[in-house]
C-alpha positions as MATLAB code, in Angstrom:
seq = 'XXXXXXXXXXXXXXXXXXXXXXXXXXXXXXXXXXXXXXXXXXXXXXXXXXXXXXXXXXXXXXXXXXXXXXXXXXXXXXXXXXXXXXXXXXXXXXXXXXXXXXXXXXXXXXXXXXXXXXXXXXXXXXXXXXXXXXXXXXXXXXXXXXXXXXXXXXXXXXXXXXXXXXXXXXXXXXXXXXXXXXXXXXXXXXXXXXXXXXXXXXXXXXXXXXXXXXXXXXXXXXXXXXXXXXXXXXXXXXXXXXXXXXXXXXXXXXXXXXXXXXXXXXXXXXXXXXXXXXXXXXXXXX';
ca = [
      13.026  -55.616   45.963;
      16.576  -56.796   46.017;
      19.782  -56.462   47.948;
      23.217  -56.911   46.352;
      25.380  -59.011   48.657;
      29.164  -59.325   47.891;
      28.614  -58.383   44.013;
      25.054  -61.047   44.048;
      21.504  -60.000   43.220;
      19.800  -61.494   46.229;
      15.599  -61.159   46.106;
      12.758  -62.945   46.541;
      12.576  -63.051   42.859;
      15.299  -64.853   43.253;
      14.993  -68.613   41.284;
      18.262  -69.829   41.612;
      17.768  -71.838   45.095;
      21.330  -73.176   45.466;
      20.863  -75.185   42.604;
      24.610  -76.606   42.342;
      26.157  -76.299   39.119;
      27.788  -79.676   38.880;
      24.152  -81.034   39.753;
      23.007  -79.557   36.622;
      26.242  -80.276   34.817;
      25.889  -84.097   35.709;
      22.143  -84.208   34.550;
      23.540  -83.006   31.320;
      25.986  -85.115   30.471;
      24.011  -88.147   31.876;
      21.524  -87.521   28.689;
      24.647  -87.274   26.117;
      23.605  -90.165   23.473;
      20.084  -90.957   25.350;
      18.403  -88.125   23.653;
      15.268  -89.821   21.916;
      14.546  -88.269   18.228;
      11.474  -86.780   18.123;
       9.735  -86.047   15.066;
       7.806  -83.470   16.192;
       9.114  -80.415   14.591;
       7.288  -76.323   14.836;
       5.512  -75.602   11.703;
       7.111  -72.190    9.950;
       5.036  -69.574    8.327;
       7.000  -67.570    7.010;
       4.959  -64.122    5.876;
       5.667  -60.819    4.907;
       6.481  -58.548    7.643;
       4.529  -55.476    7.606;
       6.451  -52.021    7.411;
       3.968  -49.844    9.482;
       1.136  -51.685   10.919;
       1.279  -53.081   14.395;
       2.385  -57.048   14.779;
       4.147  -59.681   16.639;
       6.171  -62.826   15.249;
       7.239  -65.478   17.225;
      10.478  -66.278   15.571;
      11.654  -69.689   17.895;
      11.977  -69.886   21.642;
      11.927  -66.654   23.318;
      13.023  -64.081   20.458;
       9.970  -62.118   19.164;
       9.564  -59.565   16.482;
       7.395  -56.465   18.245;
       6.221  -53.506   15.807;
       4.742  -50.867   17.255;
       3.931  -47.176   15.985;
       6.445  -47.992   13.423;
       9.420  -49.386   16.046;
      10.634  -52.561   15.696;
      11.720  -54.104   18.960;
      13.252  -57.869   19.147;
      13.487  -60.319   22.297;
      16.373  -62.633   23.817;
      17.400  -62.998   19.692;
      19.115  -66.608   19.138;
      19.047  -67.268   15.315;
      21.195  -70.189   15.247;
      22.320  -72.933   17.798;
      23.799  -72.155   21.421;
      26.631  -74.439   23.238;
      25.212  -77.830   23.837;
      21.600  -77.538   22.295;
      20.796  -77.350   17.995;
      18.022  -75.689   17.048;
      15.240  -77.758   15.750;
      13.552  -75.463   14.062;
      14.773  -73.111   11.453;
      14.929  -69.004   12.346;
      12.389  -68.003    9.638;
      13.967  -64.521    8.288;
      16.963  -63.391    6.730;
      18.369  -60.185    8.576;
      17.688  -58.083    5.775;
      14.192  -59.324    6.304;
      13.783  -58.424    9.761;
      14.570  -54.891    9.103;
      16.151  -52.496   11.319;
      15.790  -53.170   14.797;
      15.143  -50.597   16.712;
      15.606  -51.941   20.356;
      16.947  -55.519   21.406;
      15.564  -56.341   24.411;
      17.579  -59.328   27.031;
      16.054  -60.549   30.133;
      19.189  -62.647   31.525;
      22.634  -64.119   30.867;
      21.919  -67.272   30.298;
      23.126  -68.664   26.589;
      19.876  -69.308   25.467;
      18.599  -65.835   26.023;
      21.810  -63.874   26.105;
      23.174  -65.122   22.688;
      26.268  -62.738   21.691;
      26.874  -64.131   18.168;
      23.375  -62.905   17.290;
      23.483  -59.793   19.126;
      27.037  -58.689   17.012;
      25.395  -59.445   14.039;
      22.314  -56.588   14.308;
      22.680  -52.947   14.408;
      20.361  -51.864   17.652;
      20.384  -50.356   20.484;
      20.444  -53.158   23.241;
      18.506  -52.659   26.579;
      19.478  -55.087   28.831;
      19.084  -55.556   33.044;
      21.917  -54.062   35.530;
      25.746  -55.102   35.099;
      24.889  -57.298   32.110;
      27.339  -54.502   30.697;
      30.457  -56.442   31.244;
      28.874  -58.911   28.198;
      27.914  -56.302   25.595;
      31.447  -54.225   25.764;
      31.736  -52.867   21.619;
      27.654  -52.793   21.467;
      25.093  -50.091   22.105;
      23.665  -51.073   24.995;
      21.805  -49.285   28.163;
      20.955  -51.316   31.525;
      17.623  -50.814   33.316;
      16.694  -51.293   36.871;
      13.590  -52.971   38.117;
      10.752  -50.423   37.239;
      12.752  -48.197   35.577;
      11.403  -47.255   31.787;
      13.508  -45.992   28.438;
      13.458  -42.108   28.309;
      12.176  -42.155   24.344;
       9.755  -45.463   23.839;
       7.327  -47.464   26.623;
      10.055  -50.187   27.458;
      10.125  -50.673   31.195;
      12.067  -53.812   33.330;
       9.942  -55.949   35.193;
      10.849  -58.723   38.304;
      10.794  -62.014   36.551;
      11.661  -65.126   39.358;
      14.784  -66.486   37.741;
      18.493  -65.648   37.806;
      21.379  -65.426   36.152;
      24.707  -67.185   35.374;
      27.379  -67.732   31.980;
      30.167  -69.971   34.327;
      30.363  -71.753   37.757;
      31.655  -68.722   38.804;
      29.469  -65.795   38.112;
      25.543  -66.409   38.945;
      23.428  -63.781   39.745;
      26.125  -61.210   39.077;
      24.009  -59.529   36.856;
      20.392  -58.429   37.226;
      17.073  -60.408   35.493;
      13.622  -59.408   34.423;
      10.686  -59.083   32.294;
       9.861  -56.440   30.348;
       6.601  -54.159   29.358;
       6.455  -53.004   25.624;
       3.520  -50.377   26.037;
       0.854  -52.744   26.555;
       2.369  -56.254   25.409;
       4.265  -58.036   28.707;
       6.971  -60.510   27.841;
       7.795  -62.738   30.522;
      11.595  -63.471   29.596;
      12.620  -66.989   31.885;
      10.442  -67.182   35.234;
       8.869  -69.654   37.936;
       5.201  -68.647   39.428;
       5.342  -66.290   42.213;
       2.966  -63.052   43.251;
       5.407  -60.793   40.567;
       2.659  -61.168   37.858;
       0.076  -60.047   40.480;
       1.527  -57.251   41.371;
       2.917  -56.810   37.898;
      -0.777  -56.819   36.563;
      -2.055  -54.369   39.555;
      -0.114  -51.511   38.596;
       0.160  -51.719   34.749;
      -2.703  -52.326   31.791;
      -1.462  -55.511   30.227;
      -3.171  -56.577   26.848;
      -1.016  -59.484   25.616;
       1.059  -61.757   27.825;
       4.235  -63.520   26.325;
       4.209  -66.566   28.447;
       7.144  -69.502   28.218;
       5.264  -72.500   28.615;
       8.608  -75.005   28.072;
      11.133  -76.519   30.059;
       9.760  -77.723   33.477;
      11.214  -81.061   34.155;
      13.346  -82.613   35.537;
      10.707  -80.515   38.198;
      13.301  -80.683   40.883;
      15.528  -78.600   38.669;
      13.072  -76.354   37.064;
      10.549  -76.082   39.226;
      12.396  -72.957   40.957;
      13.031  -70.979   37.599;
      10.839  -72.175   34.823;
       7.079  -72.015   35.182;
       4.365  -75.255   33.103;
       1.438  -74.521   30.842;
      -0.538  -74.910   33.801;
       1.613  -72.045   35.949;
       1.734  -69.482   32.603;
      -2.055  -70.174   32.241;
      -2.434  -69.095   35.782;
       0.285  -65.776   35.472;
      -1.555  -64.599   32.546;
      -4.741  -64.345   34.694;
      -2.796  -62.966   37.439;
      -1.723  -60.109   34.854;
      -5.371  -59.437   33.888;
      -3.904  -59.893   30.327;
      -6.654  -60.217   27.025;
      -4.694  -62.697   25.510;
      -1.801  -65.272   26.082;
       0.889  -66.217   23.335;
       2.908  -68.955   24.546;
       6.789  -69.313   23.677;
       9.813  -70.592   25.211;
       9.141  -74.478   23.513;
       9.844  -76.971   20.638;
      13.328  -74.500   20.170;
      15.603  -76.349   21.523;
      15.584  -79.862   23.629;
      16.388  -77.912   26.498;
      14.466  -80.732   29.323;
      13.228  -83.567   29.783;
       9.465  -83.247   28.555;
       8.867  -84.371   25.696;
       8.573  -81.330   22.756;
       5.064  -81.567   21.683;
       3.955  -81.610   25.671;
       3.922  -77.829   26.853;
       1.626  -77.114   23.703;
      -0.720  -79.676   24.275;
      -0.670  -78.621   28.026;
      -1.372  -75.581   27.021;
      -4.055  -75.919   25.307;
      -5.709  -78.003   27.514;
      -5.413  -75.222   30.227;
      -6.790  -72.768   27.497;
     -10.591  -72.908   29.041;
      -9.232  -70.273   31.396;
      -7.609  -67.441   29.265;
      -7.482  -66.513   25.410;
      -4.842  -68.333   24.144;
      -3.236  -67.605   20.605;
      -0.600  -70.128   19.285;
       1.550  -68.934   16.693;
       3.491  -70.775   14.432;
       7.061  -69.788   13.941;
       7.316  -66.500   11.657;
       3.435  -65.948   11.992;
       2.386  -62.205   11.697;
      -0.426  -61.680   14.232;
      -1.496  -58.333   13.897;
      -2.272  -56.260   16.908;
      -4.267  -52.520   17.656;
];
């Protein structure tokens, strides 16, 4: 499903598009001092996390808290802020509260997924996509092909569209994905494409972790983020139960403003069970 072309991932899962890095560079700094305040801010419930029963937490962005059969598994962790962007909304545990972690699960290299201060600061096995190795040197850490599955729990990496980069220098030198926690799919970063259709013919997909933020400028994001409208529509594609949207009101990461993908959301709900969760809400699952 991919080719690796002088040390690049090439695919059709491939959502990097040429976008030039000083294009992106120069959209950032344009918005230095023009950023509006907003006062829309995530509401925090912060609850007790539950020591053998089955759960999720949506703990900001794209970092979730995953129990299941008594093994705790955590997403793209960021508990504080990442270069360029403050988080706007408190992380809503303590490490000691979080527990151990069994397995830390990354879906790409970019900072807001791939956040290394966080990562040195838990004691977990890291599972992480192809040659993102050269990042985790001094953790525990395994890499995972496309379709290929952990040995001793249901973790298996998934095509997402997106790609990867840390520097002008090194994109899509590492792989990208999504990954399958038994039944519970989280997306990671992606743009629409047929992956979630062929993602939800071969696999029995219950609950769909769906980002939902960061869409415009479109001619930017359009080729590696997906809308409300586009998770709505990859949550139907995966024949999942339920949707639980993430990946917003984190960080000011585009130009929308923060209380849109929600409301979006919700307005595309009609079409597939949607459960919001506020940040640090325990949703138990079977």
């Amino acid at each position: 499903m991919y080719k690796i072309v002088n040390g690049r991932f090439i695919s059709k899962y491939d959502g990097f598009q040429n976008i030039d890095f000083f294009t992106i560079l120069k959209w950032q700094l344009s918005k230095i001092g023009k950023r509006k305040a907003e006062n829309y801010k995530l509401e925090i419930l912060k609850e007790k996390l539950p020591t053998s029963s089955n759960f999720i937490s949506w703990l900001g962005h794209s970092t979730l808290l995953i129990q299941i059969d008594g093994v705790r598994v955590l997403t793209d962790p960021v508990f504080g802020d990442i270069p360029f962007f403050k988080r706007r909304v408190e992380f809503p545990y303590s490490l000691e509260e979080l527990g151990k972690i069994d397995y830390t699960l990354i879906s790409h290299s970019h900072y807001d997924h791939l956040d290394l201060n966080s990562l040195k600061k838990l004691d977990s096995k890291i599972v992480a996509p192809l040659n993102m190795g050269k990042y985790l040197k001094g953790l525990d850490f395994v890499e995972l092909d496309w379709f290929e599955s952990l040995p001793d729990f249901p973790i298996t990496l998934l095509p997402a569209k997106h790609w990867g980069r840390r520097t002008a220098f090194d994109t899509n030198r590492t792989l990208w994905g999504s990954y399958l926690i038994r039944d519970i799919y989280f997306a990671g970063d992606t743009s629409y494409s047929d992956h979630f259709l062929e993602i939800g013919k071969k696999f029995d997909i219950k609950i769909a972790l769906m980002p939902i933020g960061a869409y415009k400028p479109e001619k930017i994001m359009r080729n590696n983020h997906i809308n409300p409208k586009e998770a709505v529509q990859g949550s139907l594609d995966l024949k999942a139960e339920f949707m639980i949207p993430i990946h917003y009101g984190t960080f000011k990461l585009s130009d929308e403003p923060m209380a849109e993908p929600l409301e979006w959301a919700r307005k595309e709900a009609v079409k597939v069970n949607l459960k919001a969760l506020k940040i640090g809400e325990v949703l138990m699952i079977p």
